[in-house]
N, CA, C and O atoms as a printed pandas DataFrame, in Angstrom:
     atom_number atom_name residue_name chain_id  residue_number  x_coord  y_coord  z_coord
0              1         N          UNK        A               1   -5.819   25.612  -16.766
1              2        CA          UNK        A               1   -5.069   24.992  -15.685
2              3         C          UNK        A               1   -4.543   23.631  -16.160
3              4         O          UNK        A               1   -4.964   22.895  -17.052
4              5         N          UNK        A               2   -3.503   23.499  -15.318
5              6        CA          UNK        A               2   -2.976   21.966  -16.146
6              7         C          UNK        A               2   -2.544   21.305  -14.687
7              8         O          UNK        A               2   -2.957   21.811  -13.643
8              9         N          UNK        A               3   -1.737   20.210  -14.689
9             10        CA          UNK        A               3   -0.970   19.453  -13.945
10            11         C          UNK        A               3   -0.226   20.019  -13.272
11            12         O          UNK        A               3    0.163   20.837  -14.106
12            13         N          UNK        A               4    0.556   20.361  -11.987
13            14        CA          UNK        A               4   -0.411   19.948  -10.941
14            15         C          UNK        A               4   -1.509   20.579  -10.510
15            16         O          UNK        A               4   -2.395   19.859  -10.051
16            17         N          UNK        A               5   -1.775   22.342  -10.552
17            18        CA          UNK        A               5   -3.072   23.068  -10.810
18            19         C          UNK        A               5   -4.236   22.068  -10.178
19            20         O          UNK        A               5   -4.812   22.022   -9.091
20            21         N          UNK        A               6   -4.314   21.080  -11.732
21            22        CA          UNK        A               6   -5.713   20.891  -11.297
22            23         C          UNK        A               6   -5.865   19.443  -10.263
23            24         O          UNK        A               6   -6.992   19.067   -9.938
24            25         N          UNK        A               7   -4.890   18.857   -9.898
25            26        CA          UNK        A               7   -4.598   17.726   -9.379
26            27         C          UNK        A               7   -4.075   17.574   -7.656
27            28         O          UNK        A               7   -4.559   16.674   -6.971
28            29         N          UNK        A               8   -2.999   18.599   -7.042
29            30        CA          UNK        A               8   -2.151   18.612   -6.093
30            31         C          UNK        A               8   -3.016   19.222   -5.434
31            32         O          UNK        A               8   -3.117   20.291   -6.036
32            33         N          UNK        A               9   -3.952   19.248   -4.290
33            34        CA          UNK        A               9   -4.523   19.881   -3.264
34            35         C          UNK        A               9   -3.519   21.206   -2.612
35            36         O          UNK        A               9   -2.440   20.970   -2.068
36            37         N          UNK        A              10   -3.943   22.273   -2.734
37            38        CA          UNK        A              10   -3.656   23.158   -2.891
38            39         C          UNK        A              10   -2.911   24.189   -3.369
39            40         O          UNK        A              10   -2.730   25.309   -2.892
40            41         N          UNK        A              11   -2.469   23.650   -4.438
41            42        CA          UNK        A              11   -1.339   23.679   -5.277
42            43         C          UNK        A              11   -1.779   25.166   -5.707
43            44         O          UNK        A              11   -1.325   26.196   -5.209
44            45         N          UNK        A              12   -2.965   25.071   -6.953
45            46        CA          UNK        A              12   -3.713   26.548   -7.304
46            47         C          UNK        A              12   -4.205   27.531   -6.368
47            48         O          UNK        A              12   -4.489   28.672   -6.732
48            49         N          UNK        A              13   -4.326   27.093   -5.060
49            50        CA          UNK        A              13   -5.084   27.935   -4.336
50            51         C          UNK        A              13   -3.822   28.641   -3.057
51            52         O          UNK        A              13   -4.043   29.695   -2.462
52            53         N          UNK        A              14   -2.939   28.059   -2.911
53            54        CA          UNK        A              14   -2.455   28.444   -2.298
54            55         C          UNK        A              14   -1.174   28.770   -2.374
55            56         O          UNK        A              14   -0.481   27.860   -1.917
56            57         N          UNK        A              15   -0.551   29.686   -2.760
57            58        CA          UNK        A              15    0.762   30.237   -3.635
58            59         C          UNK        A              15    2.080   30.149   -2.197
59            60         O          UNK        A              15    3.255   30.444   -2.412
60            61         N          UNK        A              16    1.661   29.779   -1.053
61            62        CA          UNK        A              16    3.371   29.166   -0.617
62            63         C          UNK        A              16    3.408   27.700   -0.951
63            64         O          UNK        A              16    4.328   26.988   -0.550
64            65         N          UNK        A              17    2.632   27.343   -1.522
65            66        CA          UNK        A              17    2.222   25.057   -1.406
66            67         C          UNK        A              17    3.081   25.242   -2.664
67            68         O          UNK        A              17    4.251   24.858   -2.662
68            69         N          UNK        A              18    2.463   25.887   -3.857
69            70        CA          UNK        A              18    2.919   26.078   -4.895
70            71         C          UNK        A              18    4.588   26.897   -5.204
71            72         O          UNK        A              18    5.364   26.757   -6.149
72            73         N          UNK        A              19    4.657   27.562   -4.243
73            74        CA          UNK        A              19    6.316   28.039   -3.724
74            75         C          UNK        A              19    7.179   27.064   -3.234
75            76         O          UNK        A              19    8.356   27.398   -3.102
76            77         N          UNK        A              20    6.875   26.005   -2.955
77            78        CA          UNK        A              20    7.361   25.359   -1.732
78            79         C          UNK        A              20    7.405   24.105   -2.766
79            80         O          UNK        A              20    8.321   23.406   -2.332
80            81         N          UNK        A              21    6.997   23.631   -3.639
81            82        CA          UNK        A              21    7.540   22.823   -4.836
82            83         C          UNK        A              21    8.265   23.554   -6.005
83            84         O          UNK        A              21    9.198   22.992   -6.580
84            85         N          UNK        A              22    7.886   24.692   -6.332
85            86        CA          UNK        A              22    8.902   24.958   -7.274
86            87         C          UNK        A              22   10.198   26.002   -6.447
87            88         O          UNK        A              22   10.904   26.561   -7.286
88            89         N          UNK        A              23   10.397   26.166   -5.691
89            90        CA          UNK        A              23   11.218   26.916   -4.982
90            91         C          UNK        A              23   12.252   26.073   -4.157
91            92         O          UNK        A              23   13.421   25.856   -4.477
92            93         N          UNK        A              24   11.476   25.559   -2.823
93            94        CA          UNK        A              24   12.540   24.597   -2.014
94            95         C          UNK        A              24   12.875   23.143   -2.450
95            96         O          UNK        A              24   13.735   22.413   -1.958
96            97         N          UNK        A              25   11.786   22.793   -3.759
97            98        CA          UNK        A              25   12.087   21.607   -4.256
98            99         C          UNK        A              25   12.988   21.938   -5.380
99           100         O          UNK        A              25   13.239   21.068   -6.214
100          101         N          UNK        A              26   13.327   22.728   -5.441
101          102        CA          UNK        A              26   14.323   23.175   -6.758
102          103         C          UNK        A              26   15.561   22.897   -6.872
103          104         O          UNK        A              26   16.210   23.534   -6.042
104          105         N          UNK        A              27   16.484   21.931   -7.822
105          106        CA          UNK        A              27   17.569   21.685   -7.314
106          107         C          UNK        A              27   18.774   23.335   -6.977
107          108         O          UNK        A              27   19.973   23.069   -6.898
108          109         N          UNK        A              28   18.578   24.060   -6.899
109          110        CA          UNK        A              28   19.349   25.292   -6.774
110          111         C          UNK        A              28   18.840   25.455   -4.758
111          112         O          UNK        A              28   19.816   25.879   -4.137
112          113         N          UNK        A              29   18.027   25.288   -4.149
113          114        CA          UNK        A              29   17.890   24.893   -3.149
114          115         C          UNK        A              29   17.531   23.731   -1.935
115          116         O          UNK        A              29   17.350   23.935   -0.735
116          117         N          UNK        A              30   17.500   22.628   -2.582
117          118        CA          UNK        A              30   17.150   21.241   -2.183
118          119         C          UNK        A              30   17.746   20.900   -1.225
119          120         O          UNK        A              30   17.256   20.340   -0.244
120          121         N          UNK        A              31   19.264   21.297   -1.445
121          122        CA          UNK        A              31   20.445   20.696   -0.415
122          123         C          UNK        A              31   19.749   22.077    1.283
123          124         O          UNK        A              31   20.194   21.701    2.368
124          125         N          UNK        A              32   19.125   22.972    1.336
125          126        CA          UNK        A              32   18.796   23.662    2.122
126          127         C          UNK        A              32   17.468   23.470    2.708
127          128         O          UNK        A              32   17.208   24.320    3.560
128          129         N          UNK        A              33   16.296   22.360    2.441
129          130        CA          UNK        A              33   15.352   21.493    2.601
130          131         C          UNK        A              33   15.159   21.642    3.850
131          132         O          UNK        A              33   13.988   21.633    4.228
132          133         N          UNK        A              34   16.213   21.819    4.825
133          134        CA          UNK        A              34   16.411   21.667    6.396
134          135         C          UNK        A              34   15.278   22.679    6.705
135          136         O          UNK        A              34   14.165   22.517    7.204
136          137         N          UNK        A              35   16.100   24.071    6.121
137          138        CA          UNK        A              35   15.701   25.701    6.051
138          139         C          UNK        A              35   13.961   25.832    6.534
139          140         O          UNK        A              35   13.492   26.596    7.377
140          141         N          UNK        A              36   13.302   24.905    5.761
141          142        CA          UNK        A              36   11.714   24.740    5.526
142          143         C          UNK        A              36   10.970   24.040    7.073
143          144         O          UNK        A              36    9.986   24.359    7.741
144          145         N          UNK        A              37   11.762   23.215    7.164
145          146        CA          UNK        A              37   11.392   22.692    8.530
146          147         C          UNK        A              37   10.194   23.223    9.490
147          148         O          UNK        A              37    9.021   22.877    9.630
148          149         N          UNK        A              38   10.929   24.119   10.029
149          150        CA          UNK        A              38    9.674   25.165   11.214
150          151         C          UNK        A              38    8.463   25.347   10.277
151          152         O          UNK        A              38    7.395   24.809   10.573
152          153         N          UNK        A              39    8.615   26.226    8.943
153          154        CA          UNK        A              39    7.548   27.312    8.621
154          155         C          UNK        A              39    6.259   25.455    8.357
155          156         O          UNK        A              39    5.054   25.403    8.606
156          157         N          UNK        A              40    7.087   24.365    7.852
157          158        CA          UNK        A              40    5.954   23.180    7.217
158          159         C          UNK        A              40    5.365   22.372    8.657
159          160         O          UNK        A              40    4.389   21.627    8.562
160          161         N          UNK        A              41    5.990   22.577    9.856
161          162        CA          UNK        A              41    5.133   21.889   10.654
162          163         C          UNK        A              41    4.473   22.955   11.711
163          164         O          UNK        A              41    3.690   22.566   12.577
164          165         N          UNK        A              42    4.763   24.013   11.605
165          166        CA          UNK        A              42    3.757   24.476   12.212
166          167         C          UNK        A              42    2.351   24.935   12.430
167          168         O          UNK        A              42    2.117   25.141   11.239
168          169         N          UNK        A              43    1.097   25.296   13.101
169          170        CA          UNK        A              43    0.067   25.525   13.005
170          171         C          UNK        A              43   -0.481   26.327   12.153
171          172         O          UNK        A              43   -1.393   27.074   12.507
172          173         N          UNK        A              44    0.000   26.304   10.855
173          174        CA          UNK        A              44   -0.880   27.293    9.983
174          175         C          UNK        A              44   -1.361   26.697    8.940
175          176         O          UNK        A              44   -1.023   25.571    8.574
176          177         N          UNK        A              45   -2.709   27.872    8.041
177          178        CA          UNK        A              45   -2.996   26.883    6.902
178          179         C          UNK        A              45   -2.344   26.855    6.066
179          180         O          UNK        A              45   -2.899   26.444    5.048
180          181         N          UNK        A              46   -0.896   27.223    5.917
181          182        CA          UNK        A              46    0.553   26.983    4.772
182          183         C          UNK        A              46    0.598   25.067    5.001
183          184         O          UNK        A              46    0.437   24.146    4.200
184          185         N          UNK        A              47    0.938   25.110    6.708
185          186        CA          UNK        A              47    1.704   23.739    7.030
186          187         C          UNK        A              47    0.680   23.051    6.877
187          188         O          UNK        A              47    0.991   21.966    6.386
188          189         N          UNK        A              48   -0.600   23.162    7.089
189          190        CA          UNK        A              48   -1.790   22.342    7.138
190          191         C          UNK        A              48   -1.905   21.659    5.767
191          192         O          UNK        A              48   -1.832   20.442    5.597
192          193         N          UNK        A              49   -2.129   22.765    4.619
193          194        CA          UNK        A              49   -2.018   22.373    3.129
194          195         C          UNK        A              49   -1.050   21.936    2.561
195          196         O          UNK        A              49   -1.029   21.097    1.661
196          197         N          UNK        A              50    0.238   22.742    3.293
197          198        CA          UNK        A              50    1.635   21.523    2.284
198          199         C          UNK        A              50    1.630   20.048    2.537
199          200         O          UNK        A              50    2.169   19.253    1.768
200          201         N          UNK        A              51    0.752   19.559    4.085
201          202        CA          UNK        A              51    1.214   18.087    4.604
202          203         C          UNK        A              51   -0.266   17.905    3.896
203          204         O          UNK        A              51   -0.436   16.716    4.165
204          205         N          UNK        A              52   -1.167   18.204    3.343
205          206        CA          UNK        A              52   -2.075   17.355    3.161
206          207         C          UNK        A              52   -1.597   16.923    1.228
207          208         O          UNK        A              52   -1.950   15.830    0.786
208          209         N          UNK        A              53   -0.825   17.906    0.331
209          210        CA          UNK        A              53   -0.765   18.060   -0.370
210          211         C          UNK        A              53    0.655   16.767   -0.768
211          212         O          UNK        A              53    0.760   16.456   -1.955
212          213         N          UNK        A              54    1.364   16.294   -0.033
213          214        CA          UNK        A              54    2.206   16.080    0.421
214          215         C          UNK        A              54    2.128   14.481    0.233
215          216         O          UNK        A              54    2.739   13.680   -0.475
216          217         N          UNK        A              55    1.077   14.379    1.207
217          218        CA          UNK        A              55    0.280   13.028    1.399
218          219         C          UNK        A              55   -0.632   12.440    0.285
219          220         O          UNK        A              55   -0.795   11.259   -0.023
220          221         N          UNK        A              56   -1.295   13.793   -0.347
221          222        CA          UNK        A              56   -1.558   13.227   -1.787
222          223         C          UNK        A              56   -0.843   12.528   -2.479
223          224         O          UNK        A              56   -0.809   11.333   -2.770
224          225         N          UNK        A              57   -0.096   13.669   -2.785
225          226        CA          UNK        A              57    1.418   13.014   -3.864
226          227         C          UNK        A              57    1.603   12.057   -3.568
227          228         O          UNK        A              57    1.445   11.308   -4.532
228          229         N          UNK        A              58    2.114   11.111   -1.977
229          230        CA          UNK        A              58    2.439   10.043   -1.772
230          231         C          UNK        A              58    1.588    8.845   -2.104
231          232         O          UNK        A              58    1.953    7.707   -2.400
232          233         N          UNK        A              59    0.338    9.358   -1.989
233          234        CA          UNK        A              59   -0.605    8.104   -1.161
234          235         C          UNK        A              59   -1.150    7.767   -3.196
235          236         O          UNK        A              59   -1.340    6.695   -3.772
236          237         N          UNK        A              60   -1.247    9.369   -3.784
237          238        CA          UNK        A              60   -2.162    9.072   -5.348
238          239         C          UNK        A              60   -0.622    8.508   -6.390
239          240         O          UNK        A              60   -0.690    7.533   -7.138
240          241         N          UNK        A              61    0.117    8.992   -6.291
241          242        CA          UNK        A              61    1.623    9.276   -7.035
242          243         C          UNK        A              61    1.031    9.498   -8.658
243          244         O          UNK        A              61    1.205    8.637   -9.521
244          245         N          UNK        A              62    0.186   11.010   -8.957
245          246        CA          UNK        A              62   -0.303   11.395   -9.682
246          247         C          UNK        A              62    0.975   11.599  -10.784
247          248         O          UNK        A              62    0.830   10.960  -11.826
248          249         N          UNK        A              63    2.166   12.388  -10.677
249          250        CA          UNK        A              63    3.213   12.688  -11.306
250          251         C          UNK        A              63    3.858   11.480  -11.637
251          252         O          UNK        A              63    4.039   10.390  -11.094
252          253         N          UNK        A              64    4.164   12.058  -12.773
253          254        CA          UNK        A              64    5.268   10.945  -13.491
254          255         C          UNK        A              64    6.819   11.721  -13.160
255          256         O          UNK        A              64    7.017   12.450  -12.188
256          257         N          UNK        A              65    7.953   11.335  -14.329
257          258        CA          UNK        A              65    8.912   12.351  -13.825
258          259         C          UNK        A              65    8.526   13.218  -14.613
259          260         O          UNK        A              65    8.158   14.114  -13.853
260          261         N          UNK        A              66    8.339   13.604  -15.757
261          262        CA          UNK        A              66    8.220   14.421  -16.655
262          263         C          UNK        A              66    7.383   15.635  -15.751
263          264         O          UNK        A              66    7.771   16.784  -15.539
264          265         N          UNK        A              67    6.083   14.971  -15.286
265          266        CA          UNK        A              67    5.073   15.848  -14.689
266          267         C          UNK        A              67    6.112   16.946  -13.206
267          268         O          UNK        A              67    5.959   18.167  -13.250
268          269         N          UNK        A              68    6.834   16.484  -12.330
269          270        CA          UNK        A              68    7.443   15.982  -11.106
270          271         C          UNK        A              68    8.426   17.115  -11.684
271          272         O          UNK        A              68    8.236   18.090  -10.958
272          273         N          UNK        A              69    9.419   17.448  -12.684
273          274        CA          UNK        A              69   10.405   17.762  -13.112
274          275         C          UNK        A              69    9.779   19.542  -13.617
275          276         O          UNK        A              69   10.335   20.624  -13.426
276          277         N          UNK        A              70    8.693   19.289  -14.169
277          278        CA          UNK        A              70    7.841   20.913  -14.462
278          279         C          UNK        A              70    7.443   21.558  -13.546
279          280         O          UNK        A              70    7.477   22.788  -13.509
280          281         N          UNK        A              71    6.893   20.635  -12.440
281          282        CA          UNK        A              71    6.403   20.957  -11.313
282          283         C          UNK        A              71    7.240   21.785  -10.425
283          284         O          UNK        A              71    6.913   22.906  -10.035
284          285         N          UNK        A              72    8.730   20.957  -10.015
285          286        CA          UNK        A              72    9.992   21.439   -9.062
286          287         C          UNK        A              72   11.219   21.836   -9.918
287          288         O          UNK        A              72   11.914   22.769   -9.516
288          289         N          UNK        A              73   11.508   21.258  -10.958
289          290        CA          UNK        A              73   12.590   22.042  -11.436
290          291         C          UNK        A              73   13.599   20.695  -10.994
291          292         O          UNK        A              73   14.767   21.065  -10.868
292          293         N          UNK        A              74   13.427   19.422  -10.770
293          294        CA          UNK        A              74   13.952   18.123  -10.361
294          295         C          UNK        A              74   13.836   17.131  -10.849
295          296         O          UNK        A              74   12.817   16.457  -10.705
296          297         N          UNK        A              75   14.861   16.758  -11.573
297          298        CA          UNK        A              75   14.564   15.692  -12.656
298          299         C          UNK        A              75   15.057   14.235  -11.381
299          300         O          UNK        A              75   15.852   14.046  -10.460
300          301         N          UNK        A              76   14.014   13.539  -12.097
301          302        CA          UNK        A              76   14.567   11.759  -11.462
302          303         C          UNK        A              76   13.895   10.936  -12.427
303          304         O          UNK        A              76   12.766   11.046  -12.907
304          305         N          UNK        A              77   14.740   10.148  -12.608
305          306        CA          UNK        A              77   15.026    9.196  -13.570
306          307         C          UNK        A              77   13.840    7.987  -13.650
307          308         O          UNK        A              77   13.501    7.181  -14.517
308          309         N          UNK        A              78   13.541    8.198  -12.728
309          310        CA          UNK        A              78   12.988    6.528  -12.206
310          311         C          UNK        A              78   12.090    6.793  -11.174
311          312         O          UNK        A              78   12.583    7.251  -10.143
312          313         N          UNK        A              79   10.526    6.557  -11.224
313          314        CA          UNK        A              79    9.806    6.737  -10.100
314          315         C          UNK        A              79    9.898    6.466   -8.760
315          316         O          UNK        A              79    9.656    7.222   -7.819
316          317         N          UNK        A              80   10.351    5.063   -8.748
317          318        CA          UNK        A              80   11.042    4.799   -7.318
318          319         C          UNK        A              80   11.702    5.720   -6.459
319          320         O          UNK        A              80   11.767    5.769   -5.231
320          321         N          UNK        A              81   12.162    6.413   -7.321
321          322        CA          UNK        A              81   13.355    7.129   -6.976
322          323         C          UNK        A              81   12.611    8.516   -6.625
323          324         O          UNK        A              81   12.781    9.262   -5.661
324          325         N          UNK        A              82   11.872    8.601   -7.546
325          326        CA          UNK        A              82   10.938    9.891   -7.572
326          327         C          UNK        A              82    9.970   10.532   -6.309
327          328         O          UNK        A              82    9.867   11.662   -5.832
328          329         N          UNK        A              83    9.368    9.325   -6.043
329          330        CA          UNK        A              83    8.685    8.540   -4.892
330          331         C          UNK        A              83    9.299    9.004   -3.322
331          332         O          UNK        A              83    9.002    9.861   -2.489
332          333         N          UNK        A              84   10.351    7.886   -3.447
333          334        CA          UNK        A              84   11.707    7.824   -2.433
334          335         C          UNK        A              84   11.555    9.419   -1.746
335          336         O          UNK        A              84   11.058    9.561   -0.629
336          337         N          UNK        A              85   12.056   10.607   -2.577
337          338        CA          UNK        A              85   12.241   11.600   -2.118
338          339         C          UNK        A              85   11.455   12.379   -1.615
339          340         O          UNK        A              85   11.875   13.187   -0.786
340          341         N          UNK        A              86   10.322   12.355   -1.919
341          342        CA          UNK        A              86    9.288   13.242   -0.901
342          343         C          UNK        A              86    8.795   12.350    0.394
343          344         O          UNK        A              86    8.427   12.841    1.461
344          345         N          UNK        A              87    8.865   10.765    0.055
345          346        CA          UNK        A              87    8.701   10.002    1.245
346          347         C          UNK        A              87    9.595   10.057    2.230
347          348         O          UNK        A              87    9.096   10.024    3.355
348          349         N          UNK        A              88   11.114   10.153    2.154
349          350        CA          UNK        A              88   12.042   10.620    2.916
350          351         C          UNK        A              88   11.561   12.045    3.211
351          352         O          UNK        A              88   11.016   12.077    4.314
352          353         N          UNK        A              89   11.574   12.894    2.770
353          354        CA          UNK        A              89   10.886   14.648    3.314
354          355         C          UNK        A              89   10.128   14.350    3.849
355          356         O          UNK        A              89   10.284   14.738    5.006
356          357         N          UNK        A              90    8.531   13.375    3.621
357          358        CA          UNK        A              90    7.621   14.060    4.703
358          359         C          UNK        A              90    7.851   13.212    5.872
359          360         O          UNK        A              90    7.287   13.408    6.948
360          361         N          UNK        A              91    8.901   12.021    5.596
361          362        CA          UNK        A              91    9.094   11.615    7.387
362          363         C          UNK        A              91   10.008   12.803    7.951
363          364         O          UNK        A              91   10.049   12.875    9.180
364          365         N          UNK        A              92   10.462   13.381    7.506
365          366        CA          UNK        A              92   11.694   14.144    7.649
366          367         C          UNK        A              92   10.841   15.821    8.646
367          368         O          UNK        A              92   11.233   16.376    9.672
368          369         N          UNK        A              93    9.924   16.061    7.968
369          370        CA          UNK        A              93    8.922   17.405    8.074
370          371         C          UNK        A              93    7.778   16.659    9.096
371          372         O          UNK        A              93    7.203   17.488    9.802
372          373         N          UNK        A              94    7.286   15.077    9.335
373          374        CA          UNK        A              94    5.795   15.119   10.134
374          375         C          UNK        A              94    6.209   13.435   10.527
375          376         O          UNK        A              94    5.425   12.628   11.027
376          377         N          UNK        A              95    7.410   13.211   10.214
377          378        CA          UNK        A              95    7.902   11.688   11.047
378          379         C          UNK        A              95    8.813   12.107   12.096
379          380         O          UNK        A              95    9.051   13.103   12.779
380          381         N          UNK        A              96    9.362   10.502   11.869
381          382        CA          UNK        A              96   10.465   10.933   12.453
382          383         C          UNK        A              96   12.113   10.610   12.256
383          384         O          UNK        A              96   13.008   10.432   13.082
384          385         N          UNK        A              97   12.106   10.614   11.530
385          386        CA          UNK        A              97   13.056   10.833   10.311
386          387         C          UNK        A              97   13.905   11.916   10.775
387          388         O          UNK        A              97   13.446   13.050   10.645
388          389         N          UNK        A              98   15.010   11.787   11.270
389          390        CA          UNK        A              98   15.766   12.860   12.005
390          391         C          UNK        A              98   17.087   13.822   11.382
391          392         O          UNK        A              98   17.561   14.835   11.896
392          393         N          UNK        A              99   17.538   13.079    9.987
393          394        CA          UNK        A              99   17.996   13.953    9.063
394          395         C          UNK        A              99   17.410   14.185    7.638
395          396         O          UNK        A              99   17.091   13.207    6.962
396          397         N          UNK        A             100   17.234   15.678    7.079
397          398        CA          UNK        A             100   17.003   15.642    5.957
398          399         C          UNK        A             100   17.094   14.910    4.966
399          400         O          UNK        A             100   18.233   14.449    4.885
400          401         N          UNK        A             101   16.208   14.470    3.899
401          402        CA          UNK        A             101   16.747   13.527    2.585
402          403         C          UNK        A             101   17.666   13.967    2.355
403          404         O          UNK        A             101   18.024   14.914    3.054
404          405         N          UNK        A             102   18.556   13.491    1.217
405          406        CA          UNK        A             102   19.473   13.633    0.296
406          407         C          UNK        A             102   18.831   13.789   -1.085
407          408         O          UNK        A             102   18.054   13.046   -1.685
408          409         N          UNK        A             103   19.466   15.159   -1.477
409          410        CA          UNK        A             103   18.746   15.326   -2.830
410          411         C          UNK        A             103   19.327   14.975   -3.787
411          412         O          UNK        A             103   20.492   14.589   -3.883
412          413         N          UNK        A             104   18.544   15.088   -4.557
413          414        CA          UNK        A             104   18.429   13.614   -5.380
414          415         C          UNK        A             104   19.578   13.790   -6.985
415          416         O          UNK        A             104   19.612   14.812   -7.671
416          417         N          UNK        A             105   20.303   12.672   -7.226
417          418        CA          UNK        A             105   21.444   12.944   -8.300
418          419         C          UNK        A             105   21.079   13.504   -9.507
419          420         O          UNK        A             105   20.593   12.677  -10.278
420          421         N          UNK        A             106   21.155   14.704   -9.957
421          422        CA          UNK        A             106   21.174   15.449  -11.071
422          423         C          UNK        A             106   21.881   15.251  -12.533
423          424         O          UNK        A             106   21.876   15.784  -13.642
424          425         N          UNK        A             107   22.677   13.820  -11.643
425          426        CA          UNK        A             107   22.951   13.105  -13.253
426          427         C          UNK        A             107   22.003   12.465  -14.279
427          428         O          UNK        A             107   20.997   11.862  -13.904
428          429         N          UNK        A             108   22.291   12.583  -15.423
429          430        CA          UNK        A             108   21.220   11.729  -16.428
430          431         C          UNK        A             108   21.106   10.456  -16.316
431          432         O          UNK        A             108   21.914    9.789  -15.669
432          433         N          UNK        A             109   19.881    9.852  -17.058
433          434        CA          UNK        A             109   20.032    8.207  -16.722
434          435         C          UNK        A             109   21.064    7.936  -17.817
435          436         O          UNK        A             109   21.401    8.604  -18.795
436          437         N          UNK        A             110   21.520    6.572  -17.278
437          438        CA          UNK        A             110   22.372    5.574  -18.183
438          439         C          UNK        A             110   21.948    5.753  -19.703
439          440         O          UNK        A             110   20.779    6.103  -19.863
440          441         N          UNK        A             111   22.835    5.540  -21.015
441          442        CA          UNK        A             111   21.795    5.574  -22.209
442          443         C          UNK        A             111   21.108    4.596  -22.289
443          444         O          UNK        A             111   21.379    3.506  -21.784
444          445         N          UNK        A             112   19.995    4.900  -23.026
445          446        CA          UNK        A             112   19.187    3.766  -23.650
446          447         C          UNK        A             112   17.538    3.880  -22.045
447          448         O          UNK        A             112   16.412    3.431  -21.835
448          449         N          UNK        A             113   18.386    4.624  -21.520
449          450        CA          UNK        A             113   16.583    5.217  -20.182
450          451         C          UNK        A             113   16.418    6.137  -20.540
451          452         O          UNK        A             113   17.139    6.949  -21.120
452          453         N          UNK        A             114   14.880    6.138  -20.072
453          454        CA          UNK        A             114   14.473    7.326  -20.615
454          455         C          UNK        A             114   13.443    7.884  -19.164
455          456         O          UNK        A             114   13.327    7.357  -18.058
456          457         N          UNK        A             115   12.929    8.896  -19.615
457          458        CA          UNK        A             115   11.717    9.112  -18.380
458          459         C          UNK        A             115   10.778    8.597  -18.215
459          460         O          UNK        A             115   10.188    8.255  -19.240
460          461         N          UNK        A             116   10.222    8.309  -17.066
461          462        CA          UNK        A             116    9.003    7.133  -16.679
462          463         C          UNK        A             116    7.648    8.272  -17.348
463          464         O          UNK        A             116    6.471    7.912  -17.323
């Protein structure tokens, strides 16, 4: 097992938590983020484990980008930035945050950056 496996609360154990970063966090569906809405706040142990898993990420910020980018298939340049976007989602999914983030620019960094 490796990163996030052994790190992201329910990441290994529960294969929609683990769907639900490499799938809806994927830039090929990101801009559709909305889509996820219902199934992540409702009463089940999917929504229960994605918001606790969620809150990890935020609260530990275990991922780097490198880690963050294997994980979802979403490169960001800059942790801030990295950060930024699931903090915008989970006000977005359990705030109140009333439009989806904006996903995040798929351009490369400037030369001479590199990944955090």
């Amino acid at each position: 097992m490796s990163f996030p496996d052994t790190v992201v609360p329910h990441y290994a154990s529960d294969r929609q938590v683990a769907g639900f970063f490499s799938g809806a966090l994927n830039v090929e569906f990101i801009d559709e983020i909305h889509t996820m809405k219902v199934g992540a706040t409702r009463k089940t142990p999917y929504a229960r484990h994605l918001k606790k898993a969620l809150e990890y990420l935020l609260r530990e910020r275990p991922a780097g980008s490198r880690e963050w980018a294997l994980m979802t298939g979403v490169s960001f340049w800059e942790e801030d930035h990295l950060y930024g976007y699931p903090q915008d989602l989970y006000d977005y999914f359990y705030g109140d945050r009333k439009e989806p983030p904006v996903a995040p620019d798929p351009e490369a960094p400037p030369p001479g950056k590199y990944w955090t």
